[in-house]
LOLUMTI-697581 format. One line per 5 residues: number of its first residue (from 1); their letters; for each residue x, y, z of C-alpha. Coordinates in steps of 0.2 Angstrom, whole numbers, plus 5000, padded with zeros to 4 digits. Example, Ala and Ser with C-alpha at 12.3 -4.5 7.8 and 13.67 -1.06 7.14 Angstrom:
LOLUMTI-697581
1> as> 5062,4978,5039 | 5068,4995,5036
end
This chain:
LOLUMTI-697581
1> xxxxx> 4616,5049,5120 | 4628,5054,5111 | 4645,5060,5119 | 4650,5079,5117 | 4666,5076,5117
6> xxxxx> 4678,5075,5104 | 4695,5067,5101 | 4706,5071,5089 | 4704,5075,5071 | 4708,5057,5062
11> xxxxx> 4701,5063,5044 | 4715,5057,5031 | 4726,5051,5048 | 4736,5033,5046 | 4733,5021,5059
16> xxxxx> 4748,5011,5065 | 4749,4998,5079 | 4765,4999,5088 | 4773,4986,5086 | 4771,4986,5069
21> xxxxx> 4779,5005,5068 | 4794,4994,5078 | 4793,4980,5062 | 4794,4995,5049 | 4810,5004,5057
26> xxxxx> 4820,4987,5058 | 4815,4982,5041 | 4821,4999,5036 | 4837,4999,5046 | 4840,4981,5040
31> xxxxx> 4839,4986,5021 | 4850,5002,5024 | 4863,4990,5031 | 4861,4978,5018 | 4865,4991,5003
36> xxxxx> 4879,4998,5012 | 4888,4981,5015 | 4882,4979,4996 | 4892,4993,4992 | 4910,4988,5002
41> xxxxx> 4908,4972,4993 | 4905,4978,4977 | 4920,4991,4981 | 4931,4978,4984 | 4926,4965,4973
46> xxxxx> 4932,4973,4955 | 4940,4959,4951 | 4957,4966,4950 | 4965,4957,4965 | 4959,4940,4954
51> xxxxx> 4966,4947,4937 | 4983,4954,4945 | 4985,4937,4952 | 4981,4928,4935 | 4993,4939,4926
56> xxxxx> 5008,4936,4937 | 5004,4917,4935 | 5003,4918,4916 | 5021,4926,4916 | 5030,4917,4930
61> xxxxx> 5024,4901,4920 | 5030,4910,4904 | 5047,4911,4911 | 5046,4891,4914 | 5046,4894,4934
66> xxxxx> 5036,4884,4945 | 5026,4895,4959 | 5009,4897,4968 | 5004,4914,4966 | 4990,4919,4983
71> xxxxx> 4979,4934,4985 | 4986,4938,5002 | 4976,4954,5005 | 4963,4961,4996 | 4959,4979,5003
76> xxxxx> 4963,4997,4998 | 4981,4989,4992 | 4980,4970,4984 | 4994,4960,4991 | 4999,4948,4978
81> xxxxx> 5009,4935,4987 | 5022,4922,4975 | 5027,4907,4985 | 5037,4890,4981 | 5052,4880,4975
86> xxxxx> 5055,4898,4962 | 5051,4909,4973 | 5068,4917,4973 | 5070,4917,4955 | 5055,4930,4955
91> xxxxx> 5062,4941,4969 | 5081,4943,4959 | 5093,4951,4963 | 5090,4963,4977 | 5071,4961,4972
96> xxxxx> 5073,4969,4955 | 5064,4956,4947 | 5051,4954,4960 | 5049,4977,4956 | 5049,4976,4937
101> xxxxx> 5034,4962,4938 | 5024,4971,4951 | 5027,4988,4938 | 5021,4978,4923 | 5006,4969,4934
106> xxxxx> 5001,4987,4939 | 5003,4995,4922 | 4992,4979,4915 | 4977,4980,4931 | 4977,4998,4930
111> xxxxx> 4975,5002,4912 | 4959,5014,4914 | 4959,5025,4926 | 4943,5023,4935 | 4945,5012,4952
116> xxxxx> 4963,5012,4951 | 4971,4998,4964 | 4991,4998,4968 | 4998,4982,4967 | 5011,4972,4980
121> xxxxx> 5019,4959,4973 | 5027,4950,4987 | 5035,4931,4994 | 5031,4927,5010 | 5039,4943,5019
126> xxxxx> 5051,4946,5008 | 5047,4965,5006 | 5046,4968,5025 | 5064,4960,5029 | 5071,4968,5014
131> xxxxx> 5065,4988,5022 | 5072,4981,5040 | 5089,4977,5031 | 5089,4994,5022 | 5083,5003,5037
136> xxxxx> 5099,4994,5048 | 5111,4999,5035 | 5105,5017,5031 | 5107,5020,5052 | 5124,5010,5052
141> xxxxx> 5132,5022,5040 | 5122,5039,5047 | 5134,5033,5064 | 5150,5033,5053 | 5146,5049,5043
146> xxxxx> 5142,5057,5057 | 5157,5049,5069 | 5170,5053,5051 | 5159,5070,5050 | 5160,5067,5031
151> xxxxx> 5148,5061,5016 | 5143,5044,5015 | 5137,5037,4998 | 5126,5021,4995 | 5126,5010,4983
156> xxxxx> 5112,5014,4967 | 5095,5008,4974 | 5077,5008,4966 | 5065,5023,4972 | 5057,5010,4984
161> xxxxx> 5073,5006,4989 | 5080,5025,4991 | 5062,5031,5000 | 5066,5019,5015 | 5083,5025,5018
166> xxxxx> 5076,5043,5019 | 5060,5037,5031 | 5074,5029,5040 | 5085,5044,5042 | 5072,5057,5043
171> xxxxx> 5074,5061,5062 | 5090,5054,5065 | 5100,5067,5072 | 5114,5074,5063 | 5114,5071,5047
176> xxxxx> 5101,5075,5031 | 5099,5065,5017 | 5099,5066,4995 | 5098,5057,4982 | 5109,5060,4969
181> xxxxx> 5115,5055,4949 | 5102,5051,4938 | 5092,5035,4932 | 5098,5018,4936 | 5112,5025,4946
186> xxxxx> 5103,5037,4957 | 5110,5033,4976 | 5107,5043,4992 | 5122,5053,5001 | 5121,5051,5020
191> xxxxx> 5126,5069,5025 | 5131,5073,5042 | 5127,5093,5050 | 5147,5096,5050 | 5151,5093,5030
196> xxxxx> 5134,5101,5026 | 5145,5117,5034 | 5160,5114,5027 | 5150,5113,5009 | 5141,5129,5012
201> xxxx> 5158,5136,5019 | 5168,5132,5002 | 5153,5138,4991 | 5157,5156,4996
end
C-alpha cells in the first residue's frame, strides 16, 4: 500500500551529497585564490625592475666602470641597487651622479604612461646615510639660527636633497623653512620665529 504521505517537491531539484557540496566550495575558493595571486604577480611582474636594472648596466659599462647592478626590491618602488669596486664613481659627488642616472633610468622605464614604477637607484645604503647626514646638519644649524636668532642659509642642494631638510625641520621648534634662488642654485634658509618678526617688522 502505497503511503499518503508526501515529501518535498524534487521535480527539476539538483541532488548533491554533502560532501561533495564541501569539494565544490574548496574547489571554488581555491580557484578564486589562485586568480588573485595571479593578479599580484602579474602586477608586479612587468618587467620594468628587470629592464631598469639592464639599462643602468648598459650605461655604467658605457662609462668603462665595473659594477654589479641587484634588484634589491621589487614592490610598489623598484630599488635598483649598484654595488662593487666603482660603486662610488656612480654615486659622485654628493650623489649627483647616482640622481641624474636614476632621472634618466626613470624617464627610459617609464616612457608610456600606463603602469608607471619610480625608480631608486641606490649602493648599499648609501641613500639612507646620505638623509641621516642631511637631517643632522639641517637640526645643527636650526640650534644656531635659532641661538643667533638670524637667517641661516645652506648650501644649493637637489630637490631630494632640499625635501629632507624641510621633513627634517618641519616640527622643530622655532624656526620655518624656504627654499630659495632658482635652478642649480636653489638652497633652503633656516629661519628662526625672531628674524621672521624683525622681516615682517621692516616690511611695513
Amino acid at each position: 500500500m502505497a503511503s499518503d504521505k508526501k515529501g518535498p517537491d524534487l521535480d527539476g531539484a539538483l541532488l548533491v551529497d554533502a560532501d561533495d557540496a564541501e569539494d565544490a566550495a574548496r574547489d571554488r575558493d581555491r580557484d578564486r585564490d589562485r586568480d588573485r595571486d595571479r593578479d599580484d604577480v602579474e602586477t608586479q611582474e612587468d618587467g620594468k625592475a628587470e629592464l631598469a636594472a639592464e639599462m643602468v648596466q648598459e650605461i655604467v659599462a658605457r662609462m668603462g666602470l665595473s659594477v654589479e647592478v641587484k634588484i634589491r626590491e621589487d614592490g610598489d618602488e623598484v630599488v635598483i641597487d649598484v654595488s662593487g669596486e666603482d660603486a662610488g664613481r656612480v654615486i659622485g659627488k654628493k650623489g649627483q651622479t647616482l640622481d641624474a642616472l636614476q632621472f634618466l633610468i626613470n624617464k627610459i622605464v617609464n616612457r608610456f604612461p600606463d603602469g608607471r614604477r619610480h625608480v631608486l637607484l641606490d649602493s648599499g645604503d648609501y641613500r639612507e646615510r646620505r638623509e641621516d647626514g642631511l637631517a643632522s646638519l639641517a637640526r645643527r644649524e636650526a640650534k644656531r639660527a635659532v641661538a643667533q636668532s638670524r637667517i641661516v642659509t645652506l648650501e644649493p642642494m637637489s630637490p631630494r636633497d632640499r625635501r629632507v631638510v624641510h621633513l627634517s625641520l618641519a616640527k622643530f621648534p622655532g624656526v620655518s623653512t624656504r627654499s630659495d634662488d632658482q635652478g642649480a642654485d636653489r638652497r633652503v634658509r633656516i629661519i628662526p620665529s625672531r628674524a621672521q618678526q624683525r622681516e615682517r617688522y621692516n616690511r611695513r
